[in-house]
C-alpha positions, -999 to +999 in steps of 0.1 A: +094-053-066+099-046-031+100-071-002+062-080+005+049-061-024+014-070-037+006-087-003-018-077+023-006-078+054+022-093+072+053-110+061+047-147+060+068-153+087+055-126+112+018-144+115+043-177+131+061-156+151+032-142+168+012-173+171+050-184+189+049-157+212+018-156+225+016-195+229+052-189+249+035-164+270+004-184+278+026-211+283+047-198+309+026-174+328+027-178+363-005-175+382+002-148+410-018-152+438-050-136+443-065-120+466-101-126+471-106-100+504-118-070+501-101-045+520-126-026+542-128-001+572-137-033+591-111-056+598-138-083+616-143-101+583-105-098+574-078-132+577-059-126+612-027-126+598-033-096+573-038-076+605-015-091+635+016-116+639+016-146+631+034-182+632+037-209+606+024-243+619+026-261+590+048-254+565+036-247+528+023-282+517+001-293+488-035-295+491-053-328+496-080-337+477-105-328+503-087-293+512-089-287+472-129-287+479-134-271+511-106-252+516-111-215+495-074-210+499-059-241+479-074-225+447-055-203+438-019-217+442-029-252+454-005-253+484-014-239+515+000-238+551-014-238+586-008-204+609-016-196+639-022-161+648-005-146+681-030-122+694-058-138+687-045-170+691-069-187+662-057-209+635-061-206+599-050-217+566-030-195+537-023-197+501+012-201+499+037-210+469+057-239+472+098-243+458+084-270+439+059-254+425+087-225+417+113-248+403+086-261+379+074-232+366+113-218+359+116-248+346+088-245+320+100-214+310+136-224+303+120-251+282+099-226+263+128-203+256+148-230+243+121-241+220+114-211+210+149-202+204+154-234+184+121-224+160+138-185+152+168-204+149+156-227+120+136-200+107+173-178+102+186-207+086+154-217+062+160-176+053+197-176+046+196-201+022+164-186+002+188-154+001+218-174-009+199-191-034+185-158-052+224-145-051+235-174-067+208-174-093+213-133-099+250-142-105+244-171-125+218-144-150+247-119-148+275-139-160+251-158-189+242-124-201+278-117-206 
């Protein structure tokens, strides 16, 4: 019979190793900044520092509780930094991504890949011995039939 005859579908493994993967994935996805502007012919409703120099203030720092509320900028990374455009001399706030927040997140991804390489790893072993078992067992019907 061949290998997954009489069986709908995937190997039994394969529906694990998906469910791994996409987990993994989820897991480990960074969340790249977003953009919420809308780029227009008008740059009046644009930040000042997409359009003119500018100078950090305050360096990348997380968000208080009350900046997490009313500032629109901690939501998407939750770190922001103060900046202070030169031409128009105003000050503003910007999403920025901390090394932190970076070490984390490579962090959580080595961890993932480990784990995941552990599980594929088990899962090679768990398989080697099924097909060393049904050798054995082949051999063993070969030399009683003798």
């Amino acid at each position: 019979m061949p290998v997954g005859g009489g069986r709908g579908g995937l190997p039994q493994g394969s529906h694990l190793c998906w469910l791994l993967c996409a987990f993994t994935l989820k897991l480990c996805q960074a969340e790249a900044p977003v953009r919420a502007e809308k780029l227009s012919v008008s740059t009046s409703n644009l930040p000042c520092w997409l359009v003119e120099e500018f100078v950090v203030a305050e360096e990348c720092a997380p968000c208080s509780n009350f900046q997490a509320k009313t500032t629109p900028e901690c939501g998407s990374t939750g770190y922001v930094e103060k900046i202070t455009c030169s031409s128009s001399k105003t000050n503003e706030f910007k999403s920025c991504r901390s090394a932190l927040m970076e070490q984390h997140l490579f962090w959580k991804f080595e961890g993932a890949i480990v784990g995941v390489a552990l599980v594929f790893a088990c899962l090679v072993i768990i398989r080697q011995r099924q097909l060393d078992r049904k050798a054995l067992e082949k051999v063993r019907k070969q030399i009683e039939s003798i």
